[in-house]
C-alpha positions as YAML, in Angstrom:
chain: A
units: angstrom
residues:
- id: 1
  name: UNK
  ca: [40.05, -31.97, -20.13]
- id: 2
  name: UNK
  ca: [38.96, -29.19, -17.84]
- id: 3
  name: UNK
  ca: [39.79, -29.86, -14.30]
- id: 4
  name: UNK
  ca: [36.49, -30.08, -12.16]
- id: 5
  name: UNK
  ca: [35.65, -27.53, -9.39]
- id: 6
  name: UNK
  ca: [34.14, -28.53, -6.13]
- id: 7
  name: UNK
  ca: [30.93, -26.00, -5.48]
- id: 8
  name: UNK
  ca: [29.85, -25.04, -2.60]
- id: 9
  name: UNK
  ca: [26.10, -24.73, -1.78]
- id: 10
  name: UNK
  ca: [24.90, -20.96, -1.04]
- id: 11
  name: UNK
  ca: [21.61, -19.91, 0.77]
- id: 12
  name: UNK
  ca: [19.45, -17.11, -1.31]
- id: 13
  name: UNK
  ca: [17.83, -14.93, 0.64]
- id: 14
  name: UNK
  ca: [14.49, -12.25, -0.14]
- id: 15
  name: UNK
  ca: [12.79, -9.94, 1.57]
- id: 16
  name: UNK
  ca: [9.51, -11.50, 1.63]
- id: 17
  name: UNK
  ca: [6.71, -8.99, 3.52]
- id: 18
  name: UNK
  ca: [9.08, -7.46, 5.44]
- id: 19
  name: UNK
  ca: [11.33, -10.11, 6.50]
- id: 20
  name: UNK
  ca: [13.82, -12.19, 4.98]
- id: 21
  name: UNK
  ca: [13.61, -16.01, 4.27]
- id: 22
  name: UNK
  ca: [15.48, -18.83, 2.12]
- id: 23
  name: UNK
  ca: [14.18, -18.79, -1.30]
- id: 24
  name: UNK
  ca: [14.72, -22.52, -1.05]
- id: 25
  name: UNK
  ca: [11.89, -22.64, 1.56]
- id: 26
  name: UNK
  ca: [9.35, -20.89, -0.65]
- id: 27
  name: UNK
  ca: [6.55, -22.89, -2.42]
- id: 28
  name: UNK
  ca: [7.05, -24.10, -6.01]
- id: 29
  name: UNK
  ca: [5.03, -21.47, -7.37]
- id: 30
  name: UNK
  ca: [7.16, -18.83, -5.60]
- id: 31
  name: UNK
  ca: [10.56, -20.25, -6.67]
- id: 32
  name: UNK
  ca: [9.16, -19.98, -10.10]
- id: 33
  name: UNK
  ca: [8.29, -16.38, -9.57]
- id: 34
  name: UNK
  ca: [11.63, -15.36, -8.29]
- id: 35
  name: UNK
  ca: [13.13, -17.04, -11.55]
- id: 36
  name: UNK
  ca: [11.41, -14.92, -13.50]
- id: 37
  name: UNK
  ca: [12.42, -11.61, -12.19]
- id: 38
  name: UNK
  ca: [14.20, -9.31, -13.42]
- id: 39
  name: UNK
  ca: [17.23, -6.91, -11.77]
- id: 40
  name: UNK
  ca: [17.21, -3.24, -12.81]
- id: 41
  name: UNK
  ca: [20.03, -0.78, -12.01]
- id: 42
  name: UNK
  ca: [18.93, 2.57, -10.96]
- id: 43
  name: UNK
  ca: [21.46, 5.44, -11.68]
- id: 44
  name: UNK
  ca: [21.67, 8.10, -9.22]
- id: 45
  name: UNK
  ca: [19.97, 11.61, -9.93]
- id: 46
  name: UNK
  ca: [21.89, 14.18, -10.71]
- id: 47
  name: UNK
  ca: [21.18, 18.01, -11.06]
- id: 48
  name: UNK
  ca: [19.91, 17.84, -14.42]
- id: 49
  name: UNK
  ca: [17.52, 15.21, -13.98]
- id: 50
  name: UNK
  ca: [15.62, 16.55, -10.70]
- id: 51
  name: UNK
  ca: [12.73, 18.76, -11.15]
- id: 52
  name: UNK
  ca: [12.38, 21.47, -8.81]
- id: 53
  name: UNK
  ca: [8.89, 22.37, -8.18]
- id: 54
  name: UNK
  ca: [8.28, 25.98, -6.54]
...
């Protein structure tokens, strides 16, 4: 059987209005809010996709 790995506990923090907090400390509603969202990865512009307006 796999051998079991101890875990250690790790705080989650977002920015919240400006500030950080624990998401831990939000409300329920909150927490369930934050599950739900999603990450997106931005690529960086390059030269081809900047419009130059004159």
């Amino acid at each position: 059987m796999e051998e079991e790995k101890q875990r250690t506990r790790c705080e989650v923090y977002s920015r919240v209005v400006g500030y950080l907090r624990p998401v831990d400390q939000w409300n329920e509603g909150k927490q369930a809010e934050f599950a739900e969202r999603q990450e997106y990865v931005v690529q960086p512009a390059t030269a081809a996709t900047i419009a130059v307006s004159e």
